[in-house]
N, CA, C and O atoms as CSV, one atom per row, in Angstrom:
chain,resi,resn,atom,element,x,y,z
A,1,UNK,N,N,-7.693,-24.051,5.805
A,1,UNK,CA,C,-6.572,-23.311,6.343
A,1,UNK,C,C,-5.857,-22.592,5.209
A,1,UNK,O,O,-5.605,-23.056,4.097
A,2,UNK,N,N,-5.509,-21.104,5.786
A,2,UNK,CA,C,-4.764,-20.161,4.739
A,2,UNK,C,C,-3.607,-20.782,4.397
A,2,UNK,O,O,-3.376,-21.574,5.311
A,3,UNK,N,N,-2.686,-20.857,3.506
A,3,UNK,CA,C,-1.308,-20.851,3.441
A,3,UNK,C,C,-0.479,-19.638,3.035
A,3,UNK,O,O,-0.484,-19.336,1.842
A,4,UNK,N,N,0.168,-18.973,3.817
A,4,UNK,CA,C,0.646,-17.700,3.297
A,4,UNK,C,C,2.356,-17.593,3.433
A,4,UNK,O,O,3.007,-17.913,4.428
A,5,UNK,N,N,2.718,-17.225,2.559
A,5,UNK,CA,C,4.122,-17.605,1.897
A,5,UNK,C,C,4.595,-16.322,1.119
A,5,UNK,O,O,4.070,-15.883,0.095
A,6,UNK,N,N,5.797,-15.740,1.856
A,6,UNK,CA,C,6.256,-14.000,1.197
A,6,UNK,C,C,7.577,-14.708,-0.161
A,6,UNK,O,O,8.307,-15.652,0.141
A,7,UNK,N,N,7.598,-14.482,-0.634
A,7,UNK,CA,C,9.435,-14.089,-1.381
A,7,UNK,C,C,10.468,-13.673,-0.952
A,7,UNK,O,O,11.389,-13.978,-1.708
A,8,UNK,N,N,10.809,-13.073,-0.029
A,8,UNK,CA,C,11.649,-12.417,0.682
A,8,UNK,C,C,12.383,-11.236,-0.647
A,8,UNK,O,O,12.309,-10.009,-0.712
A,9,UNK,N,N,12.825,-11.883,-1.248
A,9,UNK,CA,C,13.508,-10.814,-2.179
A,9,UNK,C,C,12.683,-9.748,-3.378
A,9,UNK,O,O,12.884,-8.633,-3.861
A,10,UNK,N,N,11.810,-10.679,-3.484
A,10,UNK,CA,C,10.443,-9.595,-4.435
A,10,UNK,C,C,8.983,-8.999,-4.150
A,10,UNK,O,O,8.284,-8.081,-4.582
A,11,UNK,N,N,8.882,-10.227,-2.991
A,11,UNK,CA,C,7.679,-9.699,-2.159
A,11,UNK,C,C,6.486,-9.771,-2.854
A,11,UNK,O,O,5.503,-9.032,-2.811
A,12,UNK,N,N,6.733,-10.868,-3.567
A,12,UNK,CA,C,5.891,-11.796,-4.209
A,12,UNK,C,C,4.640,-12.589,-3.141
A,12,UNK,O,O,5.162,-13.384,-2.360
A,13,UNK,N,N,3.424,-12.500,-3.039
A,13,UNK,CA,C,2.399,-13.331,-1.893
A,13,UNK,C,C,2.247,-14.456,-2.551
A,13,UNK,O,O,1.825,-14.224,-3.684
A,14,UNK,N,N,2.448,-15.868,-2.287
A,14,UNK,CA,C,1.634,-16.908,-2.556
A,14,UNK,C,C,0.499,-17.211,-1.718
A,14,UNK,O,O,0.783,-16.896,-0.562
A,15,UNK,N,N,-1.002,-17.825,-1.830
A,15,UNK,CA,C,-2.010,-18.142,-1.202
A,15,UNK,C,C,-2.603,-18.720,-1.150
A,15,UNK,O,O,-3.687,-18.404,-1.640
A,16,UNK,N,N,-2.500,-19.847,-0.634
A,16,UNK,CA,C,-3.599,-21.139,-1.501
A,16,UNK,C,C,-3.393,-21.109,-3.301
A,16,UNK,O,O,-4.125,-20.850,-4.256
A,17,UNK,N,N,-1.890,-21.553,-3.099
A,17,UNK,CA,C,-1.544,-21.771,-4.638
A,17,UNK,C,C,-1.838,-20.781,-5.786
A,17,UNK,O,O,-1.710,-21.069,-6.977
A,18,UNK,N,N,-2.423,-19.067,-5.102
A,18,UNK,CA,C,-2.169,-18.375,-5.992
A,18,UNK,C,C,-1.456,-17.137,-5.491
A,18,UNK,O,O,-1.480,-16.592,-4.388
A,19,UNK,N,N,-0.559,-16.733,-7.055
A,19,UNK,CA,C,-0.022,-15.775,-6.785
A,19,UNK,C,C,-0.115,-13.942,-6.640
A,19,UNK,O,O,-0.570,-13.235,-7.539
A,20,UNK,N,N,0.303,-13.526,-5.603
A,20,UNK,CA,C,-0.021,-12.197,-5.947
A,20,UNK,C,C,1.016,-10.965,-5.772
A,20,UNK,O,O,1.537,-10.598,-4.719
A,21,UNK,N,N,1.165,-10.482,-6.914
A,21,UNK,CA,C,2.044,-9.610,-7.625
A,21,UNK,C,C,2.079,-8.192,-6.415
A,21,UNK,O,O,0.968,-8.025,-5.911
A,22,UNK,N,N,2.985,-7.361,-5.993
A,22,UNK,CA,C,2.784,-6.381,-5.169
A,22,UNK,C,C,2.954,-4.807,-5.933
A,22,UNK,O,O,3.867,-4.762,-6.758
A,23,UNK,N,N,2.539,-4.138,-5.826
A,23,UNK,CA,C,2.708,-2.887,-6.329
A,23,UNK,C,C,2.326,-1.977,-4.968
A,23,UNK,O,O,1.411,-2.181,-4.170
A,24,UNK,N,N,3.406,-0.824,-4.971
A,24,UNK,CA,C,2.920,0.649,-4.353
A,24,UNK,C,C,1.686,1.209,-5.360
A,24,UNK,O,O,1.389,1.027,-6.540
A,25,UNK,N,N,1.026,2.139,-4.024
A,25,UNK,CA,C,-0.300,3.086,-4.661
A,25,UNK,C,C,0.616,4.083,-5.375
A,25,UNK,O,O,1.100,4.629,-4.383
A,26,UNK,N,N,0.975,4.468,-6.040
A,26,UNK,CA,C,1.418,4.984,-6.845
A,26,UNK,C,C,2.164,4.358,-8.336
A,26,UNK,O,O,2.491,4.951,-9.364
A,27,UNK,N,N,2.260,2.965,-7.960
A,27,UNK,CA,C,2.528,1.767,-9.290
A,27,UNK,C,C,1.674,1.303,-9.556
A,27,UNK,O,O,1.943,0.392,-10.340
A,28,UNK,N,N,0.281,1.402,-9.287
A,28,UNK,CA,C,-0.877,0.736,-10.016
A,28,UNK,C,C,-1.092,0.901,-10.968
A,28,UNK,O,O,-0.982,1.977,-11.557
A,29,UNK,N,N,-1.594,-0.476,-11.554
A,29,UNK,CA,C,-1.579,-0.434,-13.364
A,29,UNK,C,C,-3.076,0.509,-13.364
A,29,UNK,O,O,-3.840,0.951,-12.506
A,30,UNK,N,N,-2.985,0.518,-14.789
A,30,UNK,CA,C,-4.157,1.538,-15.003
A,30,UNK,C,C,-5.265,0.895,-15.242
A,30,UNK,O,O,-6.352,1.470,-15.307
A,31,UNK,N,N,-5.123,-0.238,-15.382
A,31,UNK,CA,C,-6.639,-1.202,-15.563
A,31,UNK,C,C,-7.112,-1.783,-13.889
A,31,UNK,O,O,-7.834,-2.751,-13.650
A,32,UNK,N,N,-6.433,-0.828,-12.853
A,32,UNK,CA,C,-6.861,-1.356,-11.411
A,32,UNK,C,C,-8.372,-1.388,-11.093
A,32,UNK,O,O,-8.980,-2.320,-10.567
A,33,UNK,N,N,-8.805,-0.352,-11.454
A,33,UNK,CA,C,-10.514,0.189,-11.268
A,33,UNK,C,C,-11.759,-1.471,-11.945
A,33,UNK,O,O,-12.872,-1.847,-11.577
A,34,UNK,N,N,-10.837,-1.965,-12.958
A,34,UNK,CA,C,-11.108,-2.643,-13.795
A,34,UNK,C,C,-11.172,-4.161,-12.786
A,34,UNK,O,O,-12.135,-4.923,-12.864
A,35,UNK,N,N,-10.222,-4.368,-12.046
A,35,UNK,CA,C,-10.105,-5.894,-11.763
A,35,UNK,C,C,-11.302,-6.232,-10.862
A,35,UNK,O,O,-12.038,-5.338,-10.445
A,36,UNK,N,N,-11.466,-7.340,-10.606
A,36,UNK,CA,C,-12.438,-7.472,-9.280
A,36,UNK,C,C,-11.514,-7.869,-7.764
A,36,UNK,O,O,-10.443,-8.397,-7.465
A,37,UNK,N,N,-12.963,-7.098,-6.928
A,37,UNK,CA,C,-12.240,-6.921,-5.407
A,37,UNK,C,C,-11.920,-7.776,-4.910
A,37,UNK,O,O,-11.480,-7.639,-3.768
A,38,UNK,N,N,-11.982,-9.187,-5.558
A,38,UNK,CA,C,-11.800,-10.562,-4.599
A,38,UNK,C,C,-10.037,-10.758,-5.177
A,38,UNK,O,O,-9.169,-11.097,-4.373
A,39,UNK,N,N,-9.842,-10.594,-6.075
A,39,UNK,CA,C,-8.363,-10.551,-6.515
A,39,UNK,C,C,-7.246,-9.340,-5.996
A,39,UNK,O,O,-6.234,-9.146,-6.670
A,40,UNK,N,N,-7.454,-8.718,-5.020
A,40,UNK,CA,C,-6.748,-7.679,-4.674
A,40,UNK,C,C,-6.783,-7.484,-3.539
A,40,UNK,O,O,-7.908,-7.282,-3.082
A,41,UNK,N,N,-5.628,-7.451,-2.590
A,41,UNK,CA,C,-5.396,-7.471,-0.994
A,41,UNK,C,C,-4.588,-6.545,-0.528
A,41,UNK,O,O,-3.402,-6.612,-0.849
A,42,UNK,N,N,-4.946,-5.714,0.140
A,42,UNK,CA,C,-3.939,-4.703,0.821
A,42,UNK,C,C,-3.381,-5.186,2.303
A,42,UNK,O,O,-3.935,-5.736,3.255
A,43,UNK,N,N,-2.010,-4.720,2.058
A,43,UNK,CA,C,-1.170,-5.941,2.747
A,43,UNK,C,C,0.184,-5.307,3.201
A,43,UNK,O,O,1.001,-5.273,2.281
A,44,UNK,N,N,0.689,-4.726,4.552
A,44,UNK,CA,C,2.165,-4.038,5.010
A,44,UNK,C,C,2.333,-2.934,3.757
A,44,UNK,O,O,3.379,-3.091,3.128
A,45,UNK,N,N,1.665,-2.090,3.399
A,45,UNK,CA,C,1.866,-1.046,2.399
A,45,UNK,C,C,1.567,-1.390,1.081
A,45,UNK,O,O,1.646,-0.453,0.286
A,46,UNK,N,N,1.331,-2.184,0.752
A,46,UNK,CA,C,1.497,-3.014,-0.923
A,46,UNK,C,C,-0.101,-3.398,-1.029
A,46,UNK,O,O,-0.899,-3.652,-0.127
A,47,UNK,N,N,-0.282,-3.348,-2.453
A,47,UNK,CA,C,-1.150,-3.772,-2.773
A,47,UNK,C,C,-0.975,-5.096,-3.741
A,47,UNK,O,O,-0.397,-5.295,-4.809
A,48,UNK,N,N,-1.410,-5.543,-3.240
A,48,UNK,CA,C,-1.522,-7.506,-3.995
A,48,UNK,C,C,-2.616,-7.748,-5.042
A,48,UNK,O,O,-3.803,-7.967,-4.800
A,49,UNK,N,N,-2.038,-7.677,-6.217
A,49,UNK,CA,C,-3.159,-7.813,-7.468
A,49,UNK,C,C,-2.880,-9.567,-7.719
A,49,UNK,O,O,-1.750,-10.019,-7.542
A,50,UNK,N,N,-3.692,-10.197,-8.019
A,50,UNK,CA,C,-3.585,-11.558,-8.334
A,50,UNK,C,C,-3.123,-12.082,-9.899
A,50,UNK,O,O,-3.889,-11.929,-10.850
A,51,UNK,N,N,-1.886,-12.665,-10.037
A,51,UNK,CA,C,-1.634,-12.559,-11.522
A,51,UNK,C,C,-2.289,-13.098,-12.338
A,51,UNK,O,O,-1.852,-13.232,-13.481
A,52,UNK,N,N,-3.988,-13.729,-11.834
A,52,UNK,CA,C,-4.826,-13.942,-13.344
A,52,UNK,C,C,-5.348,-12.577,-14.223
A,52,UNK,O,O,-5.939,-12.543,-15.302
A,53,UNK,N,N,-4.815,-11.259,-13.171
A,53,UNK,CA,C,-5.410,-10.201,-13.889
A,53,UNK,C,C,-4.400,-9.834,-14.916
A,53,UNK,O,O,-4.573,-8.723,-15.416
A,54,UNK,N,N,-3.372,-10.530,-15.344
A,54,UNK,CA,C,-2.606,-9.792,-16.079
A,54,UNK,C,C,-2.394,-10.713,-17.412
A,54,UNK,O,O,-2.953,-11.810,-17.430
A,55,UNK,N,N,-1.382,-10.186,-18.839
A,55,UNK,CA,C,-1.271,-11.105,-19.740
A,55,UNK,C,C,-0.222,-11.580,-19.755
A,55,UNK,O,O,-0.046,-12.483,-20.573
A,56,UNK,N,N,0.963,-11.158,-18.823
A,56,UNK,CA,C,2.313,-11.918,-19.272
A,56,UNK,C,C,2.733,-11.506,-17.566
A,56,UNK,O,O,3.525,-10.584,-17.372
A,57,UNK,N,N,2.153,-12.240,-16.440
A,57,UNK,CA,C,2.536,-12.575,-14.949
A,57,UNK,C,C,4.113,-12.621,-15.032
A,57,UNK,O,O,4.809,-11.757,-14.499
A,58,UNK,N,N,4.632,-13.701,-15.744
A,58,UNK,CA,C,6.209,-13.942,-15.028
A,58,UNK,C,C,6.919,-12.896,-15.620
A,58,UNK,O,O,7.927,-12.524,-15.019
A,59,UNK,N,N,6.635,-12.365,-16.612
A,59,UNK,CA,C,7.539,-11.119,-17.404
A,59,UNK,C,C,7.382,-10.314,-15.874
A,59,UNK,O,O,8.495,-10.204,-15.359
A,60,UNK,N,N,6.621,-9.908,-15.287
A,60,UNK,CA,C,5.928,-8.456,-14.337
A,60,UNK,C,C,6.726,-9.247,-13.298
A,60,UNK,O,O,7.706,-8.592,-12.945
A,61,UNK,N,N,6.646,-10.345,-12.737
A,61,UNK,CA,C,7.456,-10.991,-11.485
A,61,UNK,C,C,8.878,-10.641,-11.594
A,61,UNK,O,O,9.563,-10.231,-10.657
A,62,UNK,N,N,9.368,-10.873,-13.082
A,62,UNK,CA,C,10.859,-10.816,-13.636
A,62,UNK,C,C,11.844,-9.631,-13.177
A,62,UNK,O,O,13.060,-9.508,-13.024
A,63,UNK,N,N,10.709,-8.825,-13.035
A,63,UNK,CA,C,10.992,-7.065,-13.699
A,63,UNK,C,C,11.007,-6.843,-11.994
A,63,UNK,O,O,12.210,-6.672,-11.801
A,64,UNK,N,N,10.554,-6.781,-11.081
A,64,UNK,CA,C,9.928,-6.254,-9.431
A,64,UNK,C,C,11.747,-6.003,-9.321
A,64,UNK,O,O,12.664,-6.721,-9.718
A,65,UNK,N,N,11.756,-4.884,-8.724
A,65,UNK,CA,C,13.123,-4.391,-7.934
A,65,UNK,C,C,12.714,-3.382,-7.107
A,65,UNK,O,O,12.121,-2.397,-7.548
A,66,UNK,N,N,13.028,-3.564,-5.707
A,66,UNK,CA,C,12.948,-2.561,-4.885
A,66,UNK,C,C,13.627,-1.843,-4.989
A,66,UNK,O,O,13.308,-0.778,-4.460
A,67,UNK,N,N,14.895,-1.882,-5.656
A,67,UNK,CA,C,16.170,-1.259,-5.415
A,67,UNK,C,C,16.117,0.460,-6.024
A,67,UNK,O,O,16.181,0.781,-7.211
A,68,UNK,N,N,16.019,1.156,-5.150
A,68,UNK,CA,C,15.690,2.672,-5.944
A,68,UNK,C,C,17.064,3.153,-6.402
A,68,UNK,O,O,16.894,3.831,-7.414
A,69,UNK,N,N,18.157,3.093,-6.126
A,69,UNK,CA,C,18.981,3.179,-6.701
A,69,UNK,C,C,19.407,2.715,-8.210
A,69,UNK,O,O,20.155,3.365,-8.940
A,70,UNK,N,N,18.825,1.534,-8.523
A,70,UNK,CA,C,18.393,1.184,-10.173
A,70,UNK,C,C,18.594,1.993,-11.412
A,70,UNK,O,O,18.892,3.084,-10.925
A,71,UNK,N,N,18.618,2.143,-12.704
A,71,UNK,CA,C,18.849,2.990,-13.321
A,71,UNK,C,C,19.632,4.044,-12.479
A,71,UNK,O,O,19.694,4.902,-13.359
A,72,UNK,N,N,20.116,4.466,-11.678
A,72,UNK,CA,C,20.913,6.114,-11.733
A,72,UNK,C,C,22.152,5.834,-11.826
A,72,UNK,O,O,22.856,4.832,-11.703
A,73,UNK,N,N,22.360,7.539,-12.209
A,73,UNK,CA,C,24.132,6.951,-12.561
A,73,UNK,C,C,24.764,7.761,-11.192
A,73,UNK,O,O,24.249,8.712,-10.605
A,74,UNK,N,N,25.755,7.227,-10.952
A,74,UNK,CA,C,26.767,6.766,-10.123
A,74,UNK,C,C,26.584,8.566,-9.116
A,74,UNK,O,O,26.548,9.662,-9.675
A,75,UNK,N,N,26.520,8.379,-7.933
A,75,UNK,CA,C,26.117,9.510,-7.087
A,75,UNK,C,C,27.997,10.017,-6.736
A,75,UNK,O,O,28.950,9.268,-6.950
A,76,UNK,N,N,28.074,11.134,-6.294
A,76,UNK,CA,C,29.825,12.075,-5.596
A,76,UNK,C,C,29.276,11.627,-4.363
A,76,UNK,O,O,29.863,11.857,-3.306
């Protein structure tokens, strides 16, 4: 049996105890072509890379903000 488990706030996938990192098609790292297809799930718009493909996972978890408003300065 699957176990499937969201973040609510980062949209982080857990899955059978592994994790997977979400990025838009347009935030894909550049080593995507590179990973293998069993580590990568397309999923409600997002693509789910599995964080054994990366070298520093919780730094990249740390960093996730949906918030597009982020960096800008202050709108009239």
């Amino acid at each position: 049996m699957n176990k499937l488990k969201f973040n609510k706030t980062t949209n982080v996938l857990l899955l059978n105890n592994k994790t997977y990192i979400p990025h838009l098609l347009h935030q894909l790292p550049k080593k995507f072509s590179e990973f293998p297809l069993d580590t990568i799930i397309k999923l409600k718009g997002y693509v789910y890379i599995c964080s054994s493909n990366f070298n520093n996972p919780k730094n990249i978890i740390e960093n996730i903000s949906h918030n597009w408003k982020l960096g800008y300065k202050t709108r009239r």
